[in-house]
Steps between C-alpha positions, in 0.01 A plus 500: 500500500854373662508331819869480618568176649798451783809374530520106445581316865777255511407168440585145700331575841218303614158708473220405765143459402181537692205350295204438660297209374138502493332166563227394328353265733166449319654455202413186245556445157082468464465852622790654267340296197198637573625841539679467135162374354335847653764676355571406161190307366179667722675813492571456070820640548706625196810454499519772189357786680704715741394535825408888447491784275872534633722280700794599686756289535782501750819370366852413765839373287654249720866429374665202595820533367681696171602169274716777297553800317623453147646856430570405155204376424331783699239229693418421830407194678273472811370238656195616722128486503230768481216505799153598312234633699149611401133516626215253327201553686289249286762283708449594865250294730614728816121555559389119449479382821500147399835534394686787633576403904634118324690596157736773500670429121443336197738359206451571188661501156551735168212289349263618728563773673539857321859633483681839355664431200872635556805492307882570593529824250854465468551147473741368231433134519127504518198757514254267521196541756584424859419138572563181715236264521728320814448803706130524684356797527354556896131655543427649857160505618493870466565449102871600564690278153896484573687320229915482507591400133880414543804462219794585351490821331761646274409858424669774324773735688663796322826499682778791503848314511671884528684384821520173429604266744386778768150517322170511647167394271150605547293185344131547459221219540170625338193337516207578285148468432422285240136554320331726764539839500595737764105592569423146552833397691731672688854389692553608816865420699434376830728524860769428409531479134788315516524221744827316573428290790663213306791690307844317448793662392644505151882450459561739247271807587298659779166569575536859611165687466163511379271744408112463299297707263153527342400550156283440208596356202341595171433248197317582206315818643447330829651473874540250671627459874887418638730516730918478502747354773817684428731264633835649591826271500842558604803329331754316743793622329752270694548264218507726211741694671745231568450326196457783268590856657816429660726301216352777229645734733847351559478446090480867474857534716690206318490708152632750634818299627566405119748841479687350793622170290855554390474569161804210439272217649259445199211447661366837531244465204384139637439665809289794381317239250411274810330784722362597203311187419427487882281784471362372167354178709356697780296758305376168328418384845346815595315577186284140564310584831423882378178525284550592118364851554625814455262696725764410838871460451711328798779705584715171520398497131661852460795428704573170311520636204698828572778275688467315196609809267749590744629109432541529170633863544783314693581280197566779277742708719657179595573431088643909501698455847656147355574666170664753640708313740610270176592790270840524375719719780618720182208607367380856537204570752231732405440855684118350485604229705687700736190768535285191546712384760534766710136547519407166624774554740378864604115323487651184735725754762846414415825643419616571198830461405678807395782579274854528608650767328796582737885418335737273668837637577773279713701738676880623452662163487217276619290295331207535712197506232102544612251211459411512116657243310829520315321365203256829454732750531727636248784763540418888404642619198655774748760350681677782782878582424754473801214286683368132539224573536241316222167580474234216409161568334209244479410337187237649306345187431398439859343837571201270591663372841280121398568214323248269370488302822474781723181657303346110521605535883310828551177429320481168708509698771294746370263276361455264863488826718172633271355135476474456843353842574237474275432120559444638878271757441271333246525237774405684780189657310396213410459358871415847615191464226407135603523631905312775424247247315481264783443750794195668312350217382 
């Protein structure tokens, strides 16, 4: 069975109250001893038999704040107290007319009144038996026993960190009979299962929802009563993002601008080196808040490390483009190089640089010559008679149209235009992922 609780109110406003008192005006300590000697000795009441064959017991969760949520350590803890309600007619002296019109409640203890035995299912601190001798347990006249056992509870919570810091976590408080079986004892949530009258804020998440369910649980062949508080919390992601989301984001942009460095300057591989241990340190950072599992993976956890290859990506084509801009001017550049080239630059939209094959010829008596350099042309073995006119071919050597420095030009180009594009798009699916997290959750 589910109930589905509502929306959490806001907290901080003043709530108003209307408890009416009943006075006891013939009441005297004489009469209520009496009434406890009835009870308990004349009565031989036994505090090891239940109250019937089987006793229903209303159970309300009242939360007083969330201390925390340890996502690492997958645990939850609440502060809160649990308001226990059952029926003990061996208890009730409605009909006693000596006492009912003067005492309207009685005080009693776990030593002498009969309780439920109930444990916190999920607990990973303790899973003892519910107890706190401080806390009084109230009899009504009508046999009505309330008892609020308060404390700090730290129970397990399976949490999904997929959209970390955008997460939400459902965190469940179970509580359990202990002993009895579900014949003999049986939960029941009471209106509202989840009360919080008295609820204050925690800094780091919200209390967003609630919703409650019935069930049996079975040990060793037999069943035995509980109910769950599925407590949902919201992450305020204000300080993750600042602290965490935004510089891992800029990161992801500064390794890109390593192929803008002049190659000349030297510090192009200390540059790429420092981003690169940047995003070493915050996966560290990252990797200590999300749990050791490998049933949920963060998608900052995915993104980390792919800007991370990309990083070290960037170092290696930064060692090839700073080779090639310090290779000797004379030596011979391979067609592989040149096919390579001319891809990245086809891949990155820009234009290629094409060969000049036209001849330079000054005309009759000038000496009017086109834009190649004197020093790659060389004078055709056919020279025309009764003419000055010369005709100039280019050097075979230089069919390439690049030098060493140009080819470390383009692919700096090349390589910075292709960075940045796919630096943006992994970027903007990773916030479209985390957005899309956020407004479903």
């Amino acid at each position: 069975m589910h109930n589905k609780g509502s929306r959490v109110p806001k907290y901080g406003k003043s709530v108003t109250f209307t408890d009416v008192q009943l006075v006891q005006s013939g009441y005297t300590s004489a009469k209520e001893n009496a009434l406890r000697t009835l009870l308990f000795t004349t009565n031989s009441y036994q505090i090891q038999a239940r109250p019937a064959s089987k006793v229903d017991v209303n159970i309300t969760c009242n939360v007083l704040t969330f201390n925390s949520l340890d996502v690492r350590a997958q645990s939850l803890t609440t502060t809160g107290y649990f308001d226990l309600s059952w029926s003990d007619a061996r208890l009730s002296w409605s009909s006693n007319s000596a006492y009912n019109n003067d005492i309207y409640a009685i005080y009693s203890d776990e030593d002498t009144v009969w309780r439920p035995p109930l444990i916190m299912y999920n607990s990973v601190k303790d899973i003892s038996v519910m107890s706190d001798d401080a806390i009084p347990l109230r009899v009504q006249q009508d046999g009505t026993v309330s008892w609020t056992p308060s404390g700090i509870y730290e129970t397990m919570c399976e949490t999904d960190v997929t959209f970390y810091p955008f997460d939400t976590q459902v965190c469940d408080i179970t509580v359990s009979t202990w002993g009895y079986t579900s014949t003999e004892i049986t939960l029941n949530l009471h209106t509202p299962p989840v009360d919080t009258t008295y609820y204050t804020e925690n800094g780091e998440w919200e209390f967003n929802t609630y919703y409650t369910s019935s069930s049996t649980k079975s040990r060793r062949g037999k069943s035995f009563s509980s109910v769950t508080f599925h407590m949902s919390l919201k992450r305020r992601p204000m300080y993750h993002v600042l602290n965490t989301l935004i510089p891992t984001i800029l990161l992801a942009f500064l390794s890109c601008l390593a192929f803008k460095l002049p190659p000349d300057s030297g510090e192009r591989i200390g540059y790429c080196l420092t981003v690169l241990l940047s995003y070493a340190v915050y996966l560290t950072l990252v990797s200590t808040i999300i749990p050791t599992t490998s049933v949920n993976t963060s998608l900052l956890s995915v993104y980390l490390v792919f800007i991370l290859a990309m990083g070290m990506v960037s170092v290696l084509l930064t060692i090839i483009v700073l080779e090639c801009h310090h290779t000797d001017p004379d030596t011979e550049i391979p067609k592989w190089i040149i096919k390579t080239l001319n891809i990245l630059m086809t891949v990155t939209f820009q234009e290629k640089k094409t060969k000049s094959s036209c001849c330079c010829s000054p005309k009759h008596g000038g000496n009017n010559v086109e834009s190649l350099e004197p020093q790659d042309l060389q004078p055709d073995d056919s020279l025309s008679t009764g003419s000055n006119k010369v005709l100039y071919t280019r050097n075979s050597t230089a069919d390439t149209n690049y030098t060493w420095i140009e080819i470390g030009q383009r692919l700096d180009k090349s390589f910075l235009r292709l960075f940045l594009f796919i630096v943006l798009i992994s970027t903007l699916a990773f916030t479209a992922g985390l957005g899309i997290g956020y407004a479903t959750n």
